[in-house]
C-alpha positions in Angstrom: 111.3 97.4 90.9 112.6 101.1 90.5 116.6 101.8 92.0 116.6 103.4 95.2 119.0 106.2 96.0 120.4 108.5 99.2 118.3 111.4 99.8 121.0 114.0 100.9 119.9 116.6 103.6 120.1 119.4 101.3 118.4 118.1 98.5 115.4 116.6 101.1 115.3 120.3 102.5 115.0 121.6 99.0 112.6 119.3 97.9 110.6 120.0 101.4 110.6 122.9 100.9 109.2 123.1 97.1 106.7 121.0 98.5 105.8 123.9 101.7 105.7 126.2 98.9 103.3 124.3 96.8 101.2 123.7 100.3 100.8 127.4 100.5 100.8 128.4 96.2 97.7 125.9 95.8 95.9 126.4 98.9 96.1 122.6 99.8 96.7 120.8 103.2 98.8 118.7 103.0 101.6 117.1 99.8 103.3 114.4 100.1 105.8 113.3 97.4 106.0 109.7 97.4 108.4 107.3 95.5 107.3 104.3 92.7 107.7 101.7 95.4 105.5 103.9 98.2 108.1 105.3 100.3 107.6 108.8 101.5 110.2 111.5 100.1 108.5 114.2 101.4 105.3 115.8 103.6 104.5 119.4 103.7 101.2 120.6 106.0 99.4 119.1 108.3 99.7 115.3 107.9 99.6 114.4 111.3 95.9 113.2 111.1 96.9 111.3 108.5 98.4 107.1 108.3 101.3 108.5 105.9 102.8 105.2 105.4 99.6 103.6 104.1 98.7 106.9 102.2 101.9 106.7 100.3 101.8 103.0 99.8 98.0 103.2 98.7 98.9 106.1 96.2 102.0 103.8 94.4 99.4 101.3 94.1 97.2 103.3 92.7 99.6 104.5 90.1 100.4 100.8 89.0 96.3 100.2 89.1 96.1 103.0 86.8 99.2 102.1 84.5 97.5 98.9 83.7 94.4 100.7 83.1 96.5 102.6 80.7 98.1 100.2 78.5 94.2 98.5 78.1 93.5 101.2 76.6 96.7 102.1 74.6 97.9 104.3 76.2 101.4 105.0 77.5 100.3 106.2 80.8 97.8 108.6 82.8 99.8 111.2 84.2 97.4 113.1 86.5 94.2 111.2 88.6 91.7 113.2 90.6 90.0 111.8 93.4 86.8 114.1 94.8 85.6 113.3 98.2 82.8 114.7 100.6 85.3 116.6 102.6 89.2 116.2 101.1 89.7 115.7 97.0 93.0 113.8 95.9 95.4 115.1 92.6 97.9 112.7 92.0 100.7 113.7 89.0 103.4 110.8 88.3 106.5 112.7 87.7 109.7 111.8 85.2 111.5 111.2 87.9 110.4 107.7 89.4 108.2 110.0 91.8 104.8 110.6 92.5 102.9 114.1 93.7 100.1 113.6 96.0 98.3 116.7 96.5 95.4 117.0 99.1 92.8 119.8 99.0 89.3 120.8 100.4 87.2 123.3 99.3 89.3 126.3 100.2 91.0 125.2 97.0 90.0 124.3 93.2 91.5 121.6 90.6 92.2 124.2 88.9 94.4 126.2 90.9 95.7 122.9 92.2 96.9 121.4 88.6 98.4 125.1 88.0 100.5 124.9 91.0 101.5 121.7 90.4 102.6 122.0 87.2 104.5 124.5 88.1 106.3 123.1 90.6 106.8 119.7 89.0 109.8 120.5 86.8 111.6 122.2 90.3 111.0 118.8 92.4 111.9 116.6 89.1 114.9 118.3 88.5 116.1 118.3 92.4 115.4 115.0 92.5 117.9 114.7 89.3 120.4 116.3 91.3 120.1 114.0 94.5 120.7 111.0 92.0 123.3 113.0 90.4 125.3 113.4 93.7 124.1 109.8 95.2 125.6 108.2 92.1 129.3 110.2 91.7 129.1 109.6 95.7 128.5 105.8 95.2 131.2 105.7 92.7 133.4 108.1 94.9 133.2 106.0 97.5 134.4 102.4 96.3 138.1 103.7 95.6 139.4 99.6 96.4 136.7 98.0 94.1 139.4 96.9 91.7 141.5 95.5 94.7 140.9 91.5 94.3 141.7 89.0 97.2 144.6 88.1 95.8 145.9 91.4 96.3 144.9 91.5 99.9 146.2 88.0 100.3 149.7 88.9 99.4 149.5 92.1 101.2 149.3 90.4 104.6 151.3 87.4 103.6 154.7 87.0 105.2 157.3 86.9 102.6 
């Protein structure tokens, strides 16, 4: 099980918006960036056609399917799957950063273009999402200024002398 962290609005925006622009850059319909345990980070195009939940949960999966794959054949990992289909293809990249890019295309588009683009924008969502942990960690440790505050010390705060 991977850590979760808070996904700032600022940094979501950001990374939404990488994600619009990599909609638009690889002619695909819809992106979705999805976390190692299947939880949606963010969706750019038109996903409303789409079960999102399931999508992202199915595409972790998949990324754990294909670890094991991996290290069967000694390998450390596969870092990019495609999936072709009749009408929508599938390019999955696992990113450094605990996250997964789920690109979805049709014929208006090419793997080519599509692994350009994302590799492209890969390094921008990887290092904003170094940035949202960045922030969700000092603001974790920011915010616990009484950790060291033991009930002993509350206990004789309150007690009547």
């Amino acid at each position: 099980m991977h850590s979760h962290f808070i996904l700032y609005q600022a940094e979501s925006k950001m990374i939404k918006d990488a994600c619009e622009r990599l909609v638009e850059d690889a002619n695909a319909m819809v992106v979705f960036l999805v976390d190692t345990n299947g939880q949606v980070l963010a969706t750019a195009g038109d996903a409303s056609d789409l079960d999102t939940t399931s999508l992202a949960s199915l595409t972790a999966g998949n990324i754990a399917a294909t670890s094991g794959m991996a290290k069967l054949m000694n390998e450390k990992e596969f870092t990019q799957i495609f999936h072709e289909g009749e009408k929508a293809n599938l390019h999955i990249s696992v990113l450094p950063a605990e996250a997964i890019l789920l690109v979805i295309f049709d014929e208006r588009s090419s793997l080519g273009l599509v692994r350009l683009r994302v590799r492209k924008s890969a390094q921008e969502i990887v290092n904003l999402l170094q940035t949202a942990k960045d922030k969700a960690h000092e603001n974790q440790e920011n915010a616990m200024p009484f950790a060291e505050i033991t009930d002993d010390d509350i206990e004789s705060l309150f007690s009547h002398s």
